[in-house]
N, C-alpha and C positions, 0 to 999 in steps of 0.2 A: 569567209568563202566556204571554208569547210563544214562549217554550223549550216549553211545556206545550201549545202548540196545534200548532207545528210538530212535535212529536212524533208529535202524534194522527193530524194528515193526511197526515204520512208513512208509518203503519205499513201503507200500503196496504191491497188489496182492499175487503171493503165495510167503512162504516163500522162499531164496533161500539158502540152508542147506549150501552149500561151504561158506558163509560169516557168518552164525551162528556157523557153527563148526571151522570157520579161529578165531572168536571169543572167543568161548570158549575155544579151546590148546592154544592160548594167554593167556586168563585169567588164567587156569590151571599153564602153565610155570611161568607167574608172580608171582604166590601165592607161588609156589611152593620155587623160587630163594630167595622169601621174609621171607620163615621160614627156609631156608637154609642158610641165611645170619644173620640171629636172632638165628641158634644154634651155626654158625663161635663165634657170639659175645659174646653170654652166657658161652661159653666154653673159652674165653681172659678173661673173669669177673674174671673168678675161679684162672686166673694165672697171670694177671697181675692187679699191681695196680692202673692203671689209669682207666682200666675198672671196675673194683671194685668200686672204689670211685663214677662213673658215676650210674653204674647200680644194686649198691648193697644198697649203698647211698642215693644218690640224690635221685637215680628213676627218670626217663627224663620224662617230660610229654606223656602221649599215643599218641598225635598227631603228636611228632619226630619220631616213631618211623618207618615210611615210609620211613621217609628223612633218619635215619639214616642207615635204610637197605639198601639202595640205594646205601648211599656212598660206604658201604662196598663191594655191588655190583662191581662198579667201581674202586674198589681198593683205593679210598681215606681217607678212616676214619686215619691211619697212617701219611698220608702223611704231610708233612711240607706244611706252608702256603707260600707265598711270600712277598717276600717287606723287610726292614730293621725292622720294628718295631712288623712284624710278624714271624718272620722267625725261632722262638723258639716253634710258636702251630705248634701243627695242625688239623685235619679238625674237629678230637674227642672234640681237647680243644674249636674251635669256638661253635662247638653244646652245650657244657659245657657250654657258655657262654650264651648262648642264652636261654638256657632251665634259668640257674640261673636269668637271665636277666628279661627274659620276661613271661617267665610262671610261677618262682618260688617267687621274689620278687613283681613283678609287678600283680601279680597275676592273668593275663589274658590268655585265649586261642585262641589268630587269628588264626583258623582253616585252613582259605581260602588259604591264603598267603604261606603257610607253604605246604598245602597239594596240591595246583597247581604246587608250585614248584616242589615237590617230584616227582608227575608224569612228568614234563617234562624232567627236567633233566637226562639226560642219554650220553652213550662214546662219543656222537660228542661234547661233552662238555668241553672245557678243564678247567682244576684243578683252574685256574686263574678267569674265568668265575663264576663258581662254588661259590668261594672262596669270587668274589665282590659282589656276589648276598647275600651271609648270611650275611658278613659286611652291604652292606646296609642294609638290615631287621633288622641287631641287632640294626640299629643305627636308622632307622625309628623306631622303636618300642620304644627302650629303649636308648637314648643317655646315654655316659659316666657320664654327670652331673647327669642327673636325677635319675639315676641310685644312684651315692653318695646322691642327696636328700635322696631318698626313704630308703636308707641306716642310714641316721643319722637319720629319723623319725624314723626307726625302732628302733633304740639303744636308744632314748630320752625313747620312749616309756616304751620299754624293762628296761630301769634304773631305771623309776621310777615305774614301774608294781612290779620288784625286791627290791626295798628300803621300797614299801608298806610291798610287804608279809616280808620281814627280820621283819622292825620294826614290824608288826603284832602278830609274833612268839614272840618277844624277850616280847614284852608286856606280851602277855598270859603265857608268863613263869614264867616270874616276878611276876605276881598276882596269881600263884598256879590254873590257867583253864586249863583246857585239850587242849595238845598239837596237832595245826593242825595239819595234817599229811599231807602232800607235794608229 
């Protein structure tokens, strides 16, 4: 949008209203499809439970959720992925992944990557296309291993942050001190 307005106010002399108002019923219509695909979704939340779990749950990051209006746009958030070893997601569970992946564990927001996509992709795009572009990114971002790394740092952690506070409690109870409260 902001590429598309400094464009407009740059072409100098007077304005010309036909490409500022071709601009804005674009903007309009996009905004429009974007919170009419965000009430489709909110309304599957309430009845199904894979959207439940995503967006009742998890909560996706704020930055998916262009990409994921989008799909829905396109009719893909349903749809099965391709290949033998995919052929069980689909495009809901890739976003699941990725969101877990890279913004939930990894703790990071690549904004760019995610939000270029979003605007480009659209119908002349087929599902396969779609499909390698998020694999690649999950897998630029967050490989399978590192992924397990960051998974066992977290449980090493998580064990012994849990074995302090147990033994903490169990001490203070034993010596008659006031019980932490958790």
């Amino acid at each position: 949008m902001k590429r598309n307005l400094s464009q407009l106010r740059n072409e100098g002399g007077e304005p010309d209203t036909r490409n500022w108002r071709g601009f804005v019923e674009e903007y309009i219509d996009s905004l429009h499809q974007f919170f009419k695909s965000l009430r489709a979704i909110i309304k599957r939340a309430s009845k199904h439970v894979r959207y439940f779990r995503l967006f009742n749950i998890l909560g996706p990051a704020a930055t998916l959720y262009p990409l994921i209006t989008k799909l829905e746009v396109l009719g893909l958030l349903d749809t099965k992925l391709t290949g033998k070893k995919y052929e069980q997601y689909t495009f809901l569970d890739l976003i699941e992944l990725i969101d877990v992946r890279v913004y939930k564990t990894k703790g990071t927001d690549p904004r760019a990557d995610i939000s270029r996509f979003a605007c480009q992709v659209n119908s002349s795009w087929s599902a396969k296309r779609v499909q390698d572009w998020l694999a690649n990114y999950n897998q630029s971002k967050m490989p399978k291993e590192t992924f397990q790394s960051y998974l066992k740092a977290m449980y090493m952690e998580t064990e012994r942050c849990l074995t302090f506070l147990l033994i903490s409690v169990n001490i203070f109870r034993r010596e008659d001190m006031p019980s932490m409260s958790l």
